[in-house]
Biopython code that builds the backbone (N, CA, C, O; Angstrom):
import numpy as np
from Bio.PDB.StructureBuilder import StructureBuilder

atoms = [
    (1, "UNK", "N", (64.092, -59.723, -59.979)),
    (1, "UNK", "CA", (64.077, -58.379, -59.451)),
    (1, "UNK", "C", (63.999, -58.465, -57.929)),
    (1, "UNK", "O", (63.166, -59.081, -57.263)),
    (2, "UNK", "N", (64.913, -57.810, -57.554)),
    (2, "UNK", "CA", (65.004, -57.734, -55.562)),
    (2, "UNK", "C", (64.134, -57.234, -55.276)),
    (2, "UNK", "O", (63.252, -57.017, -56.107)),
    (3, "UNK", "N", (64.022, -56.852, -54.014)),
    (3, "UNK", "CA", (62.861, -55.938, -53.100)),
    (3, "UNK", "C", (63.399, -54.643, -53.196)),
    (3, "UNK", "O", (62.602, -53.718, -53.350)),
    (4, "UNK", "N", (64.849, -54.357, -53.122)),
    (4, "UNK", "CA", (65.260, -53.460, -53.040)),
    (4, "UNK", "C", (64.996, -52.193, -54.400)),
    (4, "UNK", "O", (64.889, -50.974, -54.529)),
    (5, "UNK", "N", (64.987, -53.241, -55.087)),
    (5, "UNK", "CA", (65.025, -52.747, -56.752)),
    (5, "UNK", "C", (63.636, -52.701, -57.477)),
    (5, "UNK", "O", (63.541, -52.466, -58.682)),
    (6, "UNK", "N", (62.889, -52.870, -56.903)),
    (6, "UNK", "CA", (61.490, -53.041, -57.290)),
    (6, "UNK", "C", (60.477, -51.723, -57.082)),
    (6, "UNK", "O", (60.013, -51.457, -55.973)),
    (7, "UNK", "N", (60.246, -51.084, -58.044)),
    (7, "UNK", "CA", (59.879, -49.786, -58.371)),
    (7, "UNK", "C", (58.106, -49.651, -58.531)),
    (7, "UNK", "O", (57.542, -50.281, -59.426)),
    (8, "UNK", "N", (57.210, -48.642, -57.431)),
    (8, "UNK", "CA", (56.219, -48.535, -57.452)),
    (8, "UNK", "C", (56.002, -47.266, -57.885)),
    (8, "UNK", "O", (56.514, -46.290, -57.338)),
    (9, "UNK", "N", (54.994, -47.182, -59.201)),
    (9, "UNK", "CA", (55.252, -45.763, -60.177)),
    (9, "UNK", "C", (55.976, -45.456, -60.303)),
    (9, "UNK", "O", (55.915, -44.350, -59.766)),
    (10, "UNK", "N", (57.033, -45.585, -60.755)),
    (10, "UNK", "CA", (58.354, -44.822, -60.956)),
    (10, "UNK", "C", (59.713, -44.694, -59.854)),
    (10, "UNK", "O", (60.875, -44.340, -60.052)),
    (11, "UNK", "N", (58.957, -45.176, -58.559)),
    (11, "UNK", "CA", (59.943, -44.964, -57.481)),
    (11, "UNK", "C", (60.400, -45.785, -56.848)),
    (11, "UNK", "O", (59.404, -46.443, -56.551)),
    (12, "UNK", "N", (61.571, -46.453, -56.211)),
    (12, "UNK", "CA", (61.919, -47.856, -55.796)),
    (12, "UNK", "C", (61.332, -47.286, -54.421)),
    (12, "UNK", "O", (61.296, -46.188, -53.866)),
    (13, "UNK", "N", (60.876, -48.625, -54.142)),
    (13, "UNK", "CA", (60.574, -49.544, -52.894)),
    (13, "UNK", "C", (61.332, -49.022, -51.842)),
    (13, "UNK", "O", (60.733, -48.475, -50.917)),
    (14, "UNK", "N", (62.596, -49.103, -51.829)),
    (14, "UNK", "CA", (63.637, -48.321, -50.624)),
    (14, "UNK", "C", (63.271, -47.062, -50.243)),
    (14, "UNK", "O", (63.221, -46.647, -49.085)),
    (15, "UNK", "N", (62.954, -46.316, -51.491)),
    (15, "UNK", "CA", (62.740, -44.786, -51.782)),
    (15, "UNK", "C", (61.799, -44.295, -50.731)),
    (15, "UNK", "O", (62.059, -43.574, -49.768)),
    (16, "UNK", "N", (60.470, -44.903, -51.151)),
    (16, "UNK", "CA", (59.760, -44.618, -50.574)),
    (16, "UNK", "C", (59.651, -45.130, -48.922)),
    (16, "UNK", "O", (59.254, -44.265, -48.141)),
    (17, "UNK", "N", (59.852, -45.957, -48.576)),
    (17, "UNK", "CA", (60.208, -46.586, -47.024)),
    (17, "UNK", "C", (60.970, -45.461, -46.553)),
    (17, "UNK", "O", (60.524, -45.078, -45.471)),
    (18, "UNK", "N", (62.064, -44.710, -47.002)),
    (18, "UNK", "CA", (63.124, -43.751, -46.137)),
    (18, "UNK", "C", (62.289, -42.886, -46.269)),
    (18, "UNK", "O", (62.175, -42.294, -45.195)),
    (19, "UNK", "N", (61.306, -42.291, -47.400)),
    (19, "UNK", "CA", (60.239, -41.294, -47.178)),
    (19, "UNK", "C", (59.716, -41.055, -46.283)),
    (19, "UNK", "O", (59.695, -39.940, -45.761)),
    (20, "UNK", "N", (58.775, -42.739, -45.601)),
    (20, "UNK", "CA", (57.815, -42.513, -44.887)),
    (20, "UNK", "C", (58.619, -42.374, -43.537)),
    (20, "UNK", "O", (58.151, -41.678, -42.636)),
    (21, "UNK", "N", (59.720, -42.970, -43.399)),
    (21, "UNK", "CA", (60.177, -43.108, -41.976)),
    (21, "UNK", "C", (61.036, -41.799, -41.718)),
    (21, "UNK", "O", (61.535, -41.689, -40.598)),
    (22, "UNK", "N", (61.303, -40.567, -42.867)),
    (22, "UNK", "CA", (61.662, -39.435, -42.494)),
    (22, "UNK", "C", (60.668, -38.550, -42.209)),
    (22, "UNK", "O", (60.698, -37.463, -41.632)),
    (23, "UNK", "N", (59.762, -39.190, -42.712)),
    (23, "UNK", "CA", (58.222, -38.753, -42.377)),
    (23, "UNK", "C", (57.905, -38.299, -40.648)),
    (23, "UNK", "O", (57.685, -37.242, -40.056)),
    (24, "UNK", "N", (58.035, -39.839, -40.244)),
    (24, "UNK", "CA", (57.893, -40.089, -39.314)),
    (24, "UNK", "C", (58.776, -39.840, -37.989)),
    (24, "UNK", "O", (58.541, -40.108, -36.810)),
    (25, "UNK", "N", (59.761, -39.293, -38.549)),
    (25, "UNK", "CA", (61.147, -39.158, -37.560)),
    (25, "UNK", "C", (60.736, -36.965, -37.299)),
    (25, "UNK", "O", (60.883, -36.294, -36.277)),
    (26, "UNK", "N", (60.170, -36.468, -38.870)),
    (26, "UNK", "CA", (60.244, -35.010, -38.326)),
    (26, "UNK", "C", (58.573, -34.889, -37.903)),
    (26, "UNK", "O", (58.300, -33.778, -37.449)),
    (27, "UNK", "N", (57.652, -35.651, -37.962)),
    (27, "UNK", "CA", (56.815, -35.666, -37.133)),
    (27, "UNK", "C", (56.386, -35.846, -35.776)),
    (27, "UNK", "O", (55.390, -35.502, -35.140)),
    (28, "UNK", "N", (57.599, -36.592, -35.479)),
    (28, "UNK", "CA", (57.900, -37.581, -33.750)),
    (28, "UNK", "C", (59.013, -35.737, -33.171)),
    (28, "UNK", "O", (58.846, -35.068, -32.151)),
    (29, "UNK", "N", (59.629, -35.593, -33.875)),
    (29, "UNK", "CA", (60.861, -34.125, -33.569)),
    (29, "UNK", "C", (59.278, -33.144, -33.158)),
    (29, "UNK", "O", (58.825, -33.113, -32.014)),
    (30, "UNK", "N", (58.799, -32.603, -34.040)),
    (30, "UNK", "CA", (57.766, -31.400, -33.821)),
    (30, "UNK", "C", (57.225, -31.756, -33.075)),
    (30, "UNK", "O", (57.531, -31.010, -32.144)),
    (31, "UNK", "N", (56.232, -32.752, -32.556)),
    (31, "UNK", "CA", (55.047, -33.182, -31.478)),
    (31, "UNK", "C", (56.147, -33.404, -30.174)),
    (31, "UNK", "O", (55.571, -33.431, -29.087)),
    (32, "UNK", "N", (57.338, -33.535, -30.124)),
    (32, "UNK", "CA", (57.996, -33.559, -28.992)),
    (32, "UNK", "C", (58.297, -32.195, -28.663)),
    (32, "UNK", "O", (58.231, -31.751, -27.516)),
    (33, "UNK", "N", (58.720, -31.350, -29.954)),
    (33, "UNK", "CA", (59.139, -29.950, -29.510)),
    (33, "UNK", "C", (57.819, -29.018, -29.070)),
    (33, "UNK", "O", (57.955, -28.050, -28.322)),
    (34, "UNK", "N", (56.854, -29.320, -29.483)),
    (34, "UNK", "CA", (55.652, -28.570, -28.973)),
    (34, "UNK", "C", (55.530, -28.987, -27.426)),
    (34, "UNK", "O", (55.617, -28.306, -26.404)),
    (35, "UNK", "N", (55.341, -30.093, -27.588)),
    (35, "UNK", "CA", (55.394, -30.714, -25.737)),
    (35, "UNK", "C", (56.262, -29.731, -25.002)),
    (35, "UNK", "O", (55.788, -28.832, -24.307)),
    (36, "UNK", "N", (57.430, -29.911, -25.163)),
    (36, "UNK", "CA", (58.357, -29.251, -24.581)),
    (36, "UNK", "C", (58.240, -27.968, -24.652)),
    (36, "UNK", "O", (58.655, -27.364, -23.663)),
    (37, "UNK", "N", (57.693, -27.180, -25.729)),
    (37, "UNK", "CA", (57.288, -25.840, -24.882)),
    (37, "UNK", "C", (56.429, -25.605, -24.202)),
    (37, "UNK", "O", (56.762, -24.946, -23.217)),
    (38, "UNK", "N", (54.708, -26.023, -24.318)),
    (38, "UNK", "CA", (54.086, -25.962, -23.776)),
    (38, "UNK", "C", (54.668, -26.387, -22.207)),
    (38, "UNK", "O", (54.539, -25.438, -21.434)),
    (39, "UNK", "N", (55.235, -27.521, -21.621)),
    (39, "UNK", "CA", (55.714, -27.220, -20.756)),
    (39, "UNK", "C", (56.519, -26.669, -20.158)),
    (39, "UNK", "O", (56.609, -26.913, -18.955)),
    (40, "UNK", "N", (57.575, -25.534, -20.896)),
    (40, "UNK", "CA", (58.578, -24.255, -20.520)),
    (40, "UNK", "C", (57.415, -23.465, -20.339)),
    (40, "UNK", "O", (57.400, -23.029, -19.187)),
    (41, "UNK", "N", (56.552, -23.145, -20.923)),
    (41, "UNK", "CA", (55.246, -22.234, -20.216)),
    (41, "UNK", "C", (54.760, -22.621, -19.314)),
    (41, "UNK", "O", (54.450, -21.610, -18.684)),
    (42, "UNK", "N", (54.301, -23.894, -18.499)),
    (42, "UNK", "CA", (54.320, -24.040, -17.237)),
    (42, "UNK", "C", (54.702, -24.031, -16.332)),
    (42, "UNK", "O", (54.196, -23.800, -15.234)),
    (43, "UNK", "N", (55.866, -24.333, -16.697)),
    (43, "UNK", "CA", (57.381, -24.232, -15.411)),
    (43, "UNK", "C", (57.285, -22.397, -15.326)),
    (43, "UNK", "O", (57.040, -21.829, -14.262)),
    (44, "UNK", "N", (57.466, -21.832, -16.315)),
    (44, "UNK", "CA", (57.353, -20.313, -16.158)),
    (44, "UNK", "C", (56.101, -19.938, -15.465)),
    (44, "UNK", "O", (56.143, -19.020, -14.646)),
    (45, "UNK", "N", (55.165, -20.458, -15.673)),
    (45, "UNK", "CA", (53.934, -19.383, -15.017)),
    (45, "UNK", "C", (53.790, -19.860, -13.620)),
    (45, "UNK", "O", (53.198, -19.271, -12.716)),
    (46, "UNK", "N", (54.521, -21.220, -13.543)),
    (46, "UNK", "CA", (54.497, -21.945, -12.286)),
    (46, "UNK", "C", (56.008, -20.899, -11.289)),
    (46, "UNK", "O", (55.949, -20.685, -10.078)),
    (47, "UNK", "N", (56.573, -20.672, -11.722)),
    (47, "UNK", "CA", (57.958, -19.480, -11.386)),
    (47, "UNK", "C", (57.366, -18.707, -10.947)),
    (47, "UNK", "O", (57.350, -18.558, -9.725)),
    (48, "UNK", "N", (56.626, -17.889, -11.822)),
    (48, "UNK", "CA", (56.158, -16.618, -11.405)),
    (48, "UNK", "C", (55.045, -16.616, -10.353)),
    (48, "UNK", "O", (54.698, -15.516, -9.924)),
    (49, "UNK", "N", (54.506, -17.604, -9.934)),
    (49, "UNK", "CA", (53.074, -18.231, -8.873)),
    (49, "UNK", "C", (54.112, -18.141, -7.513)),
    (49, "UNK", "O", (53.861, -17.358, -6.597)),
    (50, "UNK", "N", (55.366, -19.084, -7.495)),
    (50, "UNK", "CA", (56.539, -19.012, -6.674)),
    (50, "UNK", "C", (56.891, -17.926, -6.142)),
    (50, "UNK", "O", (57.083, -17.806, -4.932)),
    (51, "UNK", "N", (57.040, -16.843, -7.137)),
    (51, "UNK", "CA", (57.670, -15.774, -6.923)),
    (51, "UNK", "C", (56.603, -15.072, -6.115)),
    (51, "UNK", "O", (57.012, -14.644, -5.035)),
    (52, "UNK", "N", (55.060, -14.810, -6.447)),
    (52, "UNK", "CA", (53.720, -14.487, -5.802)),
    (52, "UNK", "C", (53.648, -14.309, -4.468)),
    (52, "UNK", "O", (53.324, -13.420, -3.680)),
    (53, "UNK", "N", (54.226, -15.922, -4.440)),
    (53, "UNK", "CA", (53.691, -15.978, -3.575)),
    (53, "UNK", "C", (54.929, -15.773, -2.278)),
    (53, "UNK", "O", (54.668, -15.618, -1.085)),
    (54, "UNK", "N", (56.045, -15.815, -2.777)),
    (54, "UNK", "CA", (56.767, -15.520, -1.992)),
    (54, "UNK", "C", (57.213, -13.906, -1.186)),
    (54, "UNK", "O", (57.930, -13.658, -0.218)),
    (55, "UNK", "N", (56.365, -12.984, -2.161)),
    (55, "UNK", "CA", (56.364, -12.014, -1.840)),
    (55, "UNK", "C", (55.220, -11.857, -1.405)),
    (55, "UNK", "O", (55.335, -10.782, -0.815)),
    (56, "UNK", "N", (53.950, -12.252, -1.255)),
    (56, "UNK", "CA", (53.117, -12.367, 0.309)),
    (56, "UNK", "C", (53.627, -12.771, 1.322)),
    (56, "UNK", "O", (53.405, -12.420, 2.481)),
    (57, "UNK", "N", (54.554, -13.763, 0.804)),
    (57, "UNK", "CA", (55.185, -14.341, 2.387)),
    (57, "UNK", "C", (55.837, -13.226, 3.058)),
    (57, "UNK", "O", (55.447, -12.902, 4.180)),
    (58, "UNK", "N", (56.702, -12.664, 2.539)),
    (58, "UNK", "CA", (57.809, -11.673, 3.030)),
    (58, "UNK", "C", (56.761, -10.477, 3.717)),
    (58, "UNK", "O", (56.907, -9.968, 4.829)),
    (59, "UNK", "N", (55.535, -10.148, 2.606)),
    (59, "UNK", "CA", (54.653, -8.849, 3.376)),
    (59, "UNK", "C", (53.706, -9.409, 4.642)),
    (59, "UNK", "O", (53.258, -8.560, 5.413)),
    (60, "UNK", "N", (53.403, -10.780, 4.864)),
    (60, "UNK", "CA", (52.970, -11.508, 5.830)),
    (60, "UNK", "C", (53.662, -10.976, 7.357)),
    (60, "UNK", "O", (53.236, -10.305, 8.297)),
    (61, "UNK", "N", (55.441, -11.925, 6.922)),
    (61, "UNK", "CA", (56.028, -11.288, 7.957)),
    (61, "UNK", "C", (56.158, -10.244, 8.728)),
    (61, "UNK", "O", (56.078, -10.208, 9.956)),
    (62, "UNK", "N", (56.412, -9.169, 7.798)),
    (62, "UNK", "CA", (56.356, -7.709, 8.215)),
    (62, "UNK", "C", (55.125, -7.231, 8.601)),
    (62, "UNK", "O", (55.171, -6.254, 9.349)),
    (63, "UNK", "N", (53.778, -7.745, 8.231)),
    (63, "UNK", "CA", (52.536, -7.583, 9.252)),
    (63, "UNK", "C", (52.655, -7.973, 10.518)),
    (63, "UNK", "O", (52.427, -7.154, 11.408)),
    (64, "UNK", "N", (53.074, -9.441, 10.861)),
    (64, "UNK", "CA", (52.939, -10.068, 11.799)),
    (64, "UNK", "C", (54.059, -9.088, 12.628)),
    (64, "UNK", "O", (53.622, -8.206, 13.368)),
    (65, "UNK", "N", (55.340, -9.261, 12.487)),
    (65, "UNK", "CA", (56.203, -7.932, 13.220)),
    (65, "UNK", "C", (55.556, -7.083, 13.701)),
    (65, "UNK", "O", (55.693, -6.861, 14.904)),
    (66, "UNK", "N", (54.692, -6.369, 12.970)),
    (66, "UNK", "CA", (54.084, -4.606, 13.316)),
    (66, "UNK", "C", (53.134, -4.978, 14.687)),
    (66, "UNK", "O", (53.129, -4.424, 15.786)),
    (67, "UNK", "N", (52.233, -6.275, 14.129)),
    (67, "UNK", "CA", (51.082, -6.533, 15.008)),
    (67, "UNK", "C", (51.416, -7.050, 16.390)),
    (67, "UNK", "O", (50.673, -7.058, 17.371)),
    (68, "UNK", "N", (53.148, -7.650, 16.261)),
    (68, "UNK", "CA", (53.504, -8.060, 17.971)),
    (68, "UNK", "C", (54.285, -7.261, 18.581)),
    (68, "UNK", "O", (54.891, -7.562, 19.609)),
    (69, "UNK", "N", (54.356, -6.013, 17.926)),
    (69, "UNK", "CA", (55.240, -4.917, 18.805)),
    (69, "UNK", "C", (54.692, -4.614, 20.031)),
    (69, "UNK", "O", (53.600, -4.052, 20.111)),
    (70, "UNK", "N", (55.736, -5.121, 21.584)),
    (70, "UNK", "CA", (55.166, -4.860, 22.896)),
    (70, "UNK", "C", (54.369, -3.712, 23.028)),
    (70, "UNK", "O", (53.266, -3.734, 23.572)),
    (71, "UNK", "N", (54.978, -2.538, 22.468)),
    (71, "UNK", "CA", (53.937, -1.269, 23.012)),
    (71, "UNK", "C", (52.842, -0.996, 22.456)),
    (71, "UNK", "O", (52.116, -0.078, 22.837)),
    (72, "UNK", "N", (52.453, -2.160, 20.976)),
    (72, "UNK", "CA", (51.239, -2.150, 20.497)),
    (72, "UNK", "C", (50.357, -3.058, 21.100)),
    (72, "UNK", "O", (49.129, -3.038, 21.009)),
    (73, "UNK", "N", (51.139, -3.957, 21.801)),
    (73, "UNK", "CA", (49.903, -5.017, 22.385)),
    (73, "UNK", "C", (49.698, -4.256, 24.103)),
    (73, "UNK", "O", (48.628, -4.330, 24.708)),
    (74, "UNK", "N", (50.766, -3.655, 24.590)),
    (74, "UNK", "CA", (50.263, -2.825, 25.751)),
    (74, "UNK", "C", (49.564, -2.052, 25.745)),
    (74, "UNK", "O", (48.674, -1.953, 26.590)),
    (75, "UNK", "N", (49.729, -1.301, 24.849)),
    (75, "UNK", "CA", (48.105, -0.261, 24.460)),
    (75, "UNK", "C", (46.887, -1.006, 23.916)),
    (75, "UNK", "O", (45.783, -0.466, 23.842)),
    (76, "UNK", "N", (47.047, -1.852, 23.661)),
    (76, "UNK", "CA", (45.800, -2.048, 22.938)),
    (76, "UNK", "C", (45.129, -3.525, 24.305)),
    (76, "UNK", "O", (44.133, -4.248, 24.298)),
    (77, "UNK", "N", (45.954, -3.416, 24.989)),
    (77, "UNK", "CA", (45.472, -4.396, 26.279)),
    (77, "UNK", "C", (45.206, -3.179, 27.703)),
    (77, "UNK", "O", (44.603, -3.474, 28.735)),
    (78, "UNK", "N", (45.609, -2.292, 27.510)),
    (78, "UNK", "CA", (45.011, -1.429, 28.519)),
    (78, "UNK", "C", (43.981, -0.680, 27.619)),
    (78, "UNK", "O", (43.063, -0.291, 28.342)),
    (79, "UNK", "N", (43.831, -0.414, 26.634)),
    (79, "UNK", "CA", (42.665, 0.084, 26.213)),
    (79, "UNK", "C", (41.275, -0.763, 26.020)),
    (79, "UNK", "O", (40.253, -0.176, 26.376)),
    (80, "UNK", "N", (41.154, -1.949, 25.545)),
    (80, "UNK", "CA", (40.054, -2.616, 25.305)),
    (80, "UNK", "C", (40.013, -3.585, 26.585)),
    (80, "UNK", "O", (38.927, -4.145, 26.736)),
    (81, "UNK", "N", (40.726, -3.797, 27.267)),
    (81, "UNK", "CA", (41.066, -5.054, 28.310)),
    (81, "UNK", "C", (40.825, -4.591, 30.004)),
    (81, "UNK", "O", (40.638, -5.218, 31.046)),
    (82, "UNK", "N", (40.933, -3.285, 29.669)),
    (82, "UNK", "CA", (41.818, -2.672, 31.224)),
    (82, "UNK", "C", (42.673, -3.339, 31.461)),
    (82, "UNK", "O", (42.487, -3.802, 32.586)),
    (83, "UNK", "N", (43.854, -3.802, 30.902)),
    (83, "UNK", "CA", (44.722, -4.140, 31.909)),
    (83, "UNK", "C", (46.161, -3.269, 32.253)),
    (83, "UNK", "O", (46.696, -2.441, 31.515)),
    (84, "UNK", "N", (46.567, -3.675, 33.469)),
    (84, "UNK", "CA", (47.817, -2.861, 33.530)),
    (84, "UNK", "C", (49.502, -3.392, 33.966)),
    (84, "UNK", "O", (49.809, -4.408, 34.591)),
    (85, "UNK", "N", (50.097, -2.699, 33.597)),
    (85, "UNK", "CA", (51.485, -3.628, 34.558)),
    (85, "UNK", "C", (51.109, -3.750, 36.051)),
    (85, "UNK", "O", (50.338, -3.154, 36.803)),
    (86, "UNK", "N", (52.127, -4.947, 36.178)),
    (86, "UNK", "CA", (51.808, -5.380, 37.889)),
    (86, "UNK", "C", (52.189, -4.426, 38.274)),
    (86, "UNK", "O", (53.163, -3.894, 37.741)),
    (87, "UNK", "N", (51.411, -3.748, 39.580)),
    (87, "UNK", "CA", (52.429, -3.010, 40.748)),
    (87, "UNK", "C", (53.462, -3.698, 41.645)),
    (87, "UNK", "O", (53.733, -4.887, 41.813)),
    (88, "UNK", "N", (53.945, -2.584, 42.157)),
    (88, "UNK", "CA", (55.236, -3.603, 42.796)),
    (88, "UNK", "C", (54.586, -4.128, 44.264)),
    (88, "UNK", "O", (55.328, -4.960, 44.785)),
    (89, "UNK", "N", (53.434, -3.849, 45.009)),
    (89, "UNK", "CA", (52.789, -4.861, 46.026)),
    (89, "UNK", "C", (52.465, -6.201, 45.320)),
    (89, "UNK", "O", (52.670, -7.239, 45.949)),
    (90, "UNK", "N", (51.885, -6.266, 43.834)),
    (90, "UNK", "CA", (51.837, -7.575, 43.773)),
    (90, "UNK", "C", (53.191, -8.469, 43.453)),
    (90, "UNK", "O", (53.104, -9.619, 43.024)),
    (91, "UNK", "N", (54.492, -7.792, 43.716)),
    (91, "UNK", "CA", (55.169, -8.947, 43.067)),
    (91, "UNK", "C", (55.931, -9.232, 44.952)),
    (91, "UNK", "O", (56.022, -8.676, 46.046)),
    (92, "UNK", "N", (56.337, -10.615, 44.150)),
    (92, "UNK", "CA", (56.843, -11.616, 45.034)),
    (92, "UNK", "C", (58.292, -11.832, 44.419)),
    (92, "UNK", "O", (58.742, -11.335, 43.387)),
    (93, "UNK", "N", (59.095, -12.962, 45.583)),
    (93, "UNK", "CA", (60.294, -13.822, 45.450)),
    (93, "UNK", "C", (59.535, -15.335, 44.936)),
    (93, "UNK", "O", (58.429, -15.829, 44.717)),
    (94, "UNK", "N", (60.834, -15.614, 44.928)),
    (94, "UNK", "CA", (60.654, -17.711, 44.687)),
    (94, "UNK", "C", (60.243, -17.966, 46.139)),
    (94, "UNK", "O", (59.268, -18.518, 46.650)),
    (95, "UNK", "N", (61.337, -17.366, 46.619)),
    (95, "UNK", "CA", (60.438, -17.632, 47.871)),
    (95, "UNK", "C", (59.174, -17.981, 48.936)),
    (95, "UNK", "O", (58.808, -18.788, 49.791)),
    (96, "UNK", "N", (58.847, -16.927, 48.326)),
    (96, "UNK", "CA", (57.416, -16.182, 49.058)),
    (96, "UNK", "C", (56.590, -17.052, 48.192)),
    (96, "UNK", "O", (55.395, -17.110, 48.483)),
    (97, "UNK", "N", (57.095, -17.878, 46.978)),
    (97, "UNK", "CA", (55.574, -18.761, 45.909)),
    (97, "UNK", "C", (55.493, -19.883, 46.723)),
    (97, "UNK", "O", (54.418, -20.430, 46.478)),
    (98, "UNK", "N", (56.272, -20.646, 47.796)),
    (98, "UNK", "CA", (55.825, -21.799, 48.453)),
    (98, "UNK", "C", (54.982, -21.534, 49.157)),
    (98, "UNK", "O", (54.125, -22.333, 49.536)),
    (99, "UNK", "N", (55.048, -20.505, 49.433)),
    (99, "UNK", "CA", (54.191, -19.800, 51.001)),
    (99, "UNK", "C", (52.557, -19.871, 50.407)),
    (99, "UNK", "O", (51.618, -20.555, 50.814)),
    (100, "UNK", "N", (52.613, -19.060, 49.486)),
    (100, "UNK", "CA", (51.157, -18.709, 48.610)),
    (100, "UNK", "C", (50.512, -19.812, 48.583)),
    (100, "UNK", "O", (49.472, -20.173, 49.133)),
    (101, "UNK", "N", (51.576, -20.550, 47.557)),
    (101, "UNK", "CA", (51.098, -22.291, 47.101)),
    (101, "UNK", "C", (50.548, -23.033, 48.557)),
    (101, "UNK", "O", (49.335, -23.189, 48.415)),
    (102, "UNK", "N", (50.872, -23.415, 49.554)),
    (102, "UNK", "CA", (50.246, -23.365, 50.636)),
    (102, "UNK", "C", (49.375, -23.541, 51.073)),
    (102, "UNK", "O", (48.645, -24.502, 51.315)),
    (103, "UNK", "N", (49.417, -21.974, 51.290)),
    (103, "UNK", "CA", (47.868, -20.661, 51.519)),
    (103, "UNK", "C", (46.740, -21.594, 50.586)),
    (103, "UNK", "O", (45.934, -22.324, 51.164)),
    (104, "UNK", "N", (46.772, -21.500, 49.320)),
    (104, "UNK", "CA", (45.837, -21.836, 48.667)),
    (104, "UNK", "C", (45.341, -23.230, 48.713)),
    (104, "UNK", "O", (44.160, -23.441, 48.439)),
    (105, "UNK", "N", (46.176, -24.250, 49.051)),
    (105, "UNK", "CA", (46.003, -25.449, 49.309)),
    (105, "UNK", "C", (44.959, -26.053, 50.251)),
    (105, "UNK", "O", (44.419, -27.153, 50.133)),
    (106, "UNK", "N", (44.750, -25.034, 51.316)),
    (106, "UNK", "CA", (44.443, -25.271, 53.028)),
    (106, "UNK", "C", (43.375, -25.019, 52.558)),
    (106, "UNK", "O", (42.488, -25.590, 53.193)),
    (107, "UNK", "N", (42.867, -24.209, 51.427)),
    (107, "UNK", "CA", (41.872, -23.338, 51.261)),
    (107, "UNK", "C", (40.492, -24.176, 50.953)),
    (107, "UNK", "O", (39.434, -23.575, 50.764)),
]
sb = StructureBuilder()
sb.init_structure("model")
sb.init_model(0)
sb.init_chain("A")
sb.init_seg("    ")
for serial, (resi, resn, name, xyz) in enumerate(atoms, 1):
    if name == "N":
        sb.init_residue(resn, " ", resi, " ")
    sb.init_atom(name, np.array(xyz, "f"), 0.0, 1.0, " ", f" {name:<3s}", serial, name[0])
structure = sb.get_structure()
């Protein structure tokens, strides 16, 4: 009697071997397909974190815009600062900056 042909309770030897190893083939399929979703749910919630956060980014920008508008930082520098535009006695040429530079040197 072969190996092949050799019957345990009623069932050959072969029989049962393709059993266990179909066994083992849709057990190895499911524990891979679970993997694989559980990580399509990460990649997704990880998408949507992306997406989050990319739309803070965009409302970031548009803060930062509002907050460097010249006539908001001019008002709000003559109001808390005193300060004001130069008058036209303080301005100078290129010229006239060697002269100053100078002045201050001797000093």
């Amino acid at each position: 009697m072969s190996l092949i042909n050799r019957r345990v309770r009623g069932f050959r030897l072969i029989d049962i071997v393709a059993m266990a190893l179909l066994a083992a083939i849709v057990l190895g399929v499911y524990l891979a397909k679970t993997v694989a979703g559980r990580e399509r749910a990460d990649i997704a919630r990880v998408e949507r974190q992306i997406d989050g956060e990319r739309e803070r980014i965009r409302l970031l920008h548009a803060e930062v815009a509002f907050l460097e508008q010249p006539s908001r930082i001019e008002r709000l520098s003559s109001e808390y600062l005193g300060l004001a535009p130069v008058s036209a006695k303080n301005e100078t040429t290129m010229e006239d900056l060697g002269k100053f530079a100078l002045k201050e040197r001797m000093r």
